[in-house]
C-alpha positions in Angstrom: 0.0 0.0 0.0 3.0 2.5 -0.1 3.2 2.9 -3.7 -0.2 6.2 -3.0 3.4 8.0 -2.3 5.5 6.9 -5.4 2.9 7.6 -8.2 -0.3 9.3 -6.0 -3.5 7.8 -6.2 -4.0 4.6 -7.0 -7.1 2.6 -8.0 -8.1 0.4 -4.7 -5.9 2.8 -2.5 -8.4 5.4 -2.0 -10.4 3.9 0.7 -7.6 2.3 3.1 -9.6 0.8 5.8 -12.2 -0.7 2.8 -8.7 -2.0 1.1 -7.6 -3.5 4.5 -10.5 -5.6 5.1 -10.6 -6.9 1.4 -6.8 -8.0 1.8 -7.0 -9.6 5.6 -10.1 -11.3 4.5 -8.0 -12.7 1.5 -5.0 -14.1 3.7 -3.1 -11.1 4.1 -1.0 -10.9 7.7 0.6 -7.5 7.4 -0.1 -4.1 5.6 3.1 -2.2 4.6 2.4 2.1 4.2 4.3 5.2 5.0 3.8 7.5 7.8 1.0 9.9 6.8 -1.3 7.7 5.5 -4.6 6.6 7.4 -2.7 3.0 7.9 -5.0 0.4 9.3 -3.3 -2.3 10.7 -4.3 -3.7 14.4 -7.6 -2.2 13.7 -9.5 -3.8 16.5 -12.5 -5.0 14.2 -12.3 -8.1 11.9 -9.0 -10.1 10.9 -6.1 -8.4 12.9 -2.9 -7.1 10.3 0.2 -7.0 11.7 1.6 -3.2 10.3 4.6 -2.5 8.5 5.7 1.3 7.9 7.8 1.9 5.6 10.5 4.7 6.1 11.9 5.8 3.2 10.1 7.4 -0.6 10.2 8.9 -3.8 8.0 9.8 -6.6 7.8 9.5 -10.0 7.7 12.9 -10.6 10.9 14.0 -9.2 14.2 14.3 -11.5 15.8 11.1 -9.9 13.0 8.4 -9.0 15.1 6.0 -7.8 16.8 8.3 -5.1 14.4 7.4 -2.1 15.1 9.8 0.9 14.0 8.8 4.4 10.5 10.1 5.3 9.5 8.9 8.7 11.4 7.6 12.0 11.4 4.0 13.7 10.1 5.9 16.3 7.3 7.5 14.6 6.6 3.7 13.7 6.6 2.8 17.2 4.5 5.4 18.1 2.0 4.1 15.5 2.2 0.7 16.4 3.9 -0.4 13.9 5.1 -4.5 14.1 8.1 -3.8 11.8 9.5 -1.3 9.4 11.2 -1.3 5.9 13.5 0.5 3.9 14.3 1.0 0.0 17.3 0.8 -1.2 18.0 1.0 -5.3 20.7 -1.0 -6.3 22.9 0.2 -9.1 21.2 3.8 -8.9 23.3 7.1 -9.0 22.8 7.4 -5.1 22.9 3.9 -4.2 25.6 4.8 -1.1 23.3 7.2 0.5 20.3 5.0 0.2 22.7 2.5 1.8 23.7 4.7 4.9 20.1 5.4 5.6 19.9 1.4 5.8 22.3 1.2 8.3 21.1 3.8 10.2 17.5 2.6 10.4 19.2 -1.0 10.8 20.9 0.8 14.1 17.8 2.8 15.6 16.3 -0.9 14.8 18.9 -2.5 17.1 18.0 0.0 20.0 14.5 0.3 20.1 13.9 -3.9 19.5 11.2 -3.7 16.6 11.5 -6.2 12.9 13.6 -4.4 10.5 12.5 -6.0 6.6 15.2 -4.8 4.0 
């Protein structure tokens, strides 16, 4: 569900909560999203979602899409709940090595706070 950042809206991504239930009922055990968004994992109704939040973006309409640039915290995710959080890294692009030091550095606040980190 984190690609309503990387292109804007998206068909099926307009009505989170509705999306939610449609992919929990379907066998879904996690929902991934960025900070921001109305994310609806652990809702308290229906199949529980474990909730992913993913920490770094782009978009498509920026000069280099494939630089993604860290855009929320590990502990904003905490703070949301969150079961784990992600990170993209774009291998082979021009910025590769900074994409890679924000890895490590969520990897690290990862470490210290105890929560999944998926890379």
């Amino acid at each position: 569900m984190d690609h309503g950042v990387t292109i804007g809206p998206c068909e099926g991504l307009l009505d989170m909560g509705k999306t939610v239930d449609l992919v929990a009922e379907g066998g879904a055990n996690a929902v991934l999203g960025h900070i921001g968004l109305p994310l609806h994992g652990h809702r308290g109704y229906g199949k529980d979602v474990g909730l992913i939040i993913h920490l770094s973006s782009s978009t498509t309409l920026a000069p280099d899409p494939n630089r993604k640039v860290l855009t929320g915290s590990v502990e904003q995710a905490i703070k949301f709940g969150a079961d784990a959080v992600s990170v993209h890294v774009n291998v082979g692009a021009a910025d590769e090595s900074k994409m890679l030091i924000d890895l490590g550095y969520i990897s690290q606040k990862c470490m210290e706070w105890g929560i999944r980190f998926l890379r």
